[in-house]
C-alpha positions, 0 to 999 in steps of 0.5 A: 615054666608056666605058658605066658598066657597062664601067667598073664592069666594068674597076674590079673586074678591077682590085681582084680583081687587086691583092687576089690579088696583095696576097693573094700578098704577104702570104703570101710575107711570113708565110711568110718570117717565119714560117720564120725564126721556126721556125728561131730556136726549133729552133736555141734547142730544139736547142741545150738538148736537145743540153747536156741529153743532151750533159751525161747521156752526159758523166756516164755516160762519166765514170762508167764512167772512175771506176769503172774507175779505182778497181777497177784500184786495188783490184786491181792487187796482186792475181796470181790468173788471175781479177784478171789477166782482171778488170784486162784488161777495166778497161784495155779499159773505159778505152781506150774511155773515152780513145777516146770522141769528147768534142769531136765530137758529129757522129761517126757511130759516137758511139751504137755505141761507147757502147753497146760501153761500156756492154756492156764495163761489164757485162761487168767487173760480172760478172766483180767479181760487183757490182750496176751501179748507174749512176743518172742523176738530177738529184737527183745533181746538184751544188748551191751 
């Protein structure tokens, strides 16, 4: 039979072996859960904060349509020079409003070509001689 120094000796190399082991498992296992977790939130906080900013691109898009709309209505009977160089950027303004991808928010060039709007939109402003007065606030928003 073994001394009992031998057996105490050979009873804690297996309880140090089985702890780091469970000490591996369990931290393999909370890490696991913990990770599907973490993606679970960033999908849920991801899918809001790509409708909040979906929905503000989508109204100033919009805008930018209606405001086109109603100027080339205002001026379409007019014939001076000034009217005719005002209606071209309209039409300029809506073609990039028709060309702006809705159904892909992965287009790569979806920020340039907002920012290529909201210049256009500038532009007309100063050749309508009006204050830009897009205003994206929630107090605009729709209520029932």
């Amino acid at each position: 039979m073994a001394a009992p120094s031998q057996l105490f000796s050979a009873v804690v190399c297996i309880s140090t072996d089985a702890i780091s082991l469970a000490v591996g498992r369990f931290r393999g296992e909370g890490y696991q859960e913990g990770f599907t977790e973490g993606g679970h939130l960033g999908e849920t906080e991801g899918r809001r904060y790509g409708l909040v900013n979906g929905a503000k691109i989508g109204s100033e898009v919009s805008f930018y349509e209606g405001f086109a709309y109603t100027w080339k209505c205002l001026l379409q009977n007019n014939q001076d020079v000034k009217s005719s160089k005002r209606l071209k950027a309209l039409n300029s303004l809506l073609a990039m409003v028709h060309d702006f991808p809705y159904e892909n928010p992965t287009y790569d060039k979806l920020q340039e070509d907002l920012e290529k709007m909201r210049a256009k939109f500038k532009q007309i402003c100063s050749l309508l001689n009006v204050q830009p007065a897009f205003q994206n606030l929630k107090s605009a928003e729709m209520s029932f």
